[in-house]
NUTI-982333 format. One record per residue (C-alpha): y negated, x negated, z negated; residue number from 1. Coordinates in nm, 2 decimals. Last residue first. Example, Ala and Ser with C-alpha at 12.3 -4.5 7.8 and 13.67 -1.06 7.14 Angstrom:
BEGIN
+--------+--------+--------+------+
!     c2 !     c1 !     c3 ! doti !
+--------+--------+--------+------+
!   0.11 !  -1.37 !  -0.71 !    2 !
!   0.45 !  -1.23 !  -0.78 !    1 !
+--------+--------+--------+------+
This chain:
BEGIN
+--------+--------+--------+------+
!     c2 !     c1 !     c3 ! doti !
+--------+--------+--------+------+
!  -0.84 !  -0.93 !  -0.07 !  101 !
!  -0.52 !  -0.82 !  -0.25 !  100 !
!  -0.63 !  -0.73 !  -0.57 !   99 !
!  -0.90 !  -0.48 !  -0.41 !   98 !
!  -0.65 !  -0.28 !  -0.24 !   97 !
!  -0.44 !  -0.26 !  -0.57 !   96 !
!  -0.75 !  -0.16 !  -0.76 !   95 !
!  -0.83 !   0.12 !  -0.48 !   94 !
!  -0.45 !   0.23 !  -0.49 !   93 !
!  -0.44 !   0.28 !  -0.86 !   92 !
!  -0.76 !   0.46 !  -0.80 !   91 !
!  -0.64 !   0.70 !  -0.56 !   90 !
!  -0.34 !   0.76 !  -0.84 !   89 !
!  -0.52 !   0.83 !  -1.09 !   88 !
!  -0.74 !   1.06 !  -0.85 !   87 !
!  -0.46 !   1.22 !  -0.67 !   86 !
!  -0.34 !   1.29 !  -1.03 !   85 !
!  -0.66 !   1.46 !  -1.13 !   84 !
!  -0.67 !   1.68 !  -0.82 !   83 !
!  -0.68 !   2.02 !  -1.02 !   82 !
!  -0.47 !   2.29 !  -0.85 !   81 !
!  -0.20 !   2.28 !  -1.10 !   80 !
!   0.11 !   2.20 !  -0.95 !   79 !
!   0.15 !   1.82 !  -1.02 !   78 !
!   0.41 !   1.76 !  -0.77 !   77 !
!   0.17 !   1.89 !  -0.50 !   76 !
!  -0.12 !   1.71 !  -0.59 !   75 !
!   0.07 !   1.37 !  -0.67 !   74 !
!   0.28 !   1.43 !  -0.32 !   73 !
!  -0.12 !   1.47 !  -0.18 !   72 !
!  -0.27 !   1.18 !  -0.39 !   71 !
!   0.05 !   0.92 !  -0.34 !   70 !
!   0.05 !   0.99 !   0.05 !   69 !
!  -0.35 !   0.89 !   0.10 !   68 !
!  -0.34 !   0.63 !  -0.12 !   67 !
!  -0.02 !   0.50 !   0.10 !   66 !
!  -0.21 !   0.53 !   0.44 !   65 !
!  -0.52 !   0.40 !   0.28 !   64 !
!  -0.33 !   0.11 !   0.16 !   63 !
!  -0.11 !   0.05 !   0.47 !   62 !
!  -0.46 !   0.08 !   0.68 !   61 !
!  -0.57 !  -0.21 !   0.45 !   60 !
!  -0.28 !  -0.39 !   0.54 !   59 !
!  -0.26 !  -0.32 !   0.94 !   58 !
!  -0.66 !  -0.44 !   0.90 !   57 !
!  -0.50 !  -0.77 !   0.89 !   56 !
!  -0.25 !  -0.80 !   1.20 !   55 !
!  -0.49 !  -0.62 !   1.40 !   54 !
!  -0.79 !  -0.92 !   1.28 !   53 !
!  -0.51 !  -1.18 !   1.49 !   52 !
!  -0.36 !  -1.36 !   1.27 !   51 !
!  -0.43 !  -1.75 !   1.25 !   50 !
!  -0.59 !  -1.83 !   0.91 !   49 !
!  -0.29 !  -1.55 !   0.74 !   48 !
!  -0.04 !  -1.84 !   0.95 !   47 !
!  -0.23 !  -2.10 !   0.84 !   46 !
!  -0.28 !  -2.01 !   0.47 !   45 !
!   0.14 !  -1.94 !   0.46 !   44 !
!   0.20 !  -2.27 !   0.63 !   43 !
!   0.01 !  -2.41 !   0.33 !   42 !
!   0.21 !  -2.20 !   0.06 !   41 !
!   0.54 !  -2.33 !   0.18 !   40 !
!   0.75 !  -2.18 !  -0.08 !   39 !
!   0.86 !  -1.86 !   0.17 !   38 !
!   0.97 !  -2.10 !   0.44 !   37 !
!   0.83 !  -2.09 !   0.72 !   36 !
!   1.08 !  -2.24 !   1.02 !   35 !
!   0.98 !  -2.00 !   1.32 !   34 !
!   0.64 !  -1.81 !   1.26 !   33 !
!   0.62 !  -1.52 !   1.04 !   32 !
!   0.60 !  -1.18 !   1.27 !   31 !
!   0.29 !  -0.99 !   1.40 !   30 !
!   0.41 !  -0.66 !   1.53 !   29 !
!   0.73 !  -0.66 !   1.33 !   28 !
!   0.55 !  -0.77 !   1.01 !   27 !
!   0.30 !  -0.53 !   1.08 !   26 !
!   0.51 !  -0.22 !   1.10 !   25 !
!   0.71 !  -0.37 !   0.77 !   24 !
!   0.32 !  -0.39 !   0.61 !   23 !
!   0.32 !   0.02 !   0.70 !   22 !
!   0.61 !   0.10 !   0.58 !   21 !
!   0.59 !  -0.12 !   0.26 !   20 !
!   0.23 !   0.07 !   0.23 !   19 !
!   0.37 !   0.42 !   0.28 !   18 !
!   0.66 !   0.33 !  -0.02 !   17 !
!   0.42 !   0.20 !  -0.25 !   16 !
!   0.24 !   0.55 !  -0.19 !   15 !
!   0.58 !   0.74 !  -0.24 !   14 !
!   0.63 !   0.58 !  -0.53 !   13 !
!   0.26 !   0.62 !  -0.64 !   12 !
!   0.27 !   0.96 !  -0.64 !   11 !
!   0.58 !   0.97 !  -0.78 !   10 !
!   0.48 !   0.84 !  -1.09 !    9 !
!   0.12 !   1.02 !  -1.09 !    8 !
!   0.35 !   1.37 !  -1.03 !    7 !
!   0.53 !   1.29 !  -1.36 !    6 !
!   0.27 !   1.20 !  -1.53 !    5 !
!   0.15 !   1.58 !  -1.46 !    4 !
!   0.46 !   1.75 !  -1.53 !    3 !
!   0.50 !   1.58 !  -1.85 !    2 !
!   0.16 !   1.73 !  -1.95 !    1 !
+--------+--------+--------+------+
């Protein structure tokens, strides 16, 4: 049983670190204009407003990309040959996606 939470908590490590990677790829593809600062929510709207549909889909692909990570480490951690960690933690993913849009 231990085992098993164990293998949803690094599943979703791992996964949280997939999607950092993949939003610090977007953030070097598409960086923040010159002069935001981060408590200027307007400038914040215009610059999301203004990215190119690339610089958006990079987050959803961040999410897959970490669901995907956090259900196979979860699998393997986990050891048992049932995928109910990958599915915790493929849902903890889904709801996260879903929060952000």
């Amino acid at each position: 049983m231990l085992r098993r939470v164990l293998a949803v908590i690094a599943g979703i490590i791992v996964g949280s670190l997939g999607v950092w990677m993949m939003e610090r790829v977007g953030h070097s593809l598409y960086p923040f204009p010159e002069g935001l600062r981060p408590d200027d929510l307007e400038g914040f709207k215009n610059y999301v407003e203004n990215l190119p549909f690339m610089g958006k889909f990079i987050v959803i692909i961040g999410y897959a990309l970490g669901a995907f990570l956090s259900g196979f480490v979860a699998t393997k951690v986990a050891n048992n040959n049932k995928p109910t960690a990958a599915i915790i933690c493929g849902v903890f993913f889904l709801l996260a996606t879903i929060t952000i849009w």
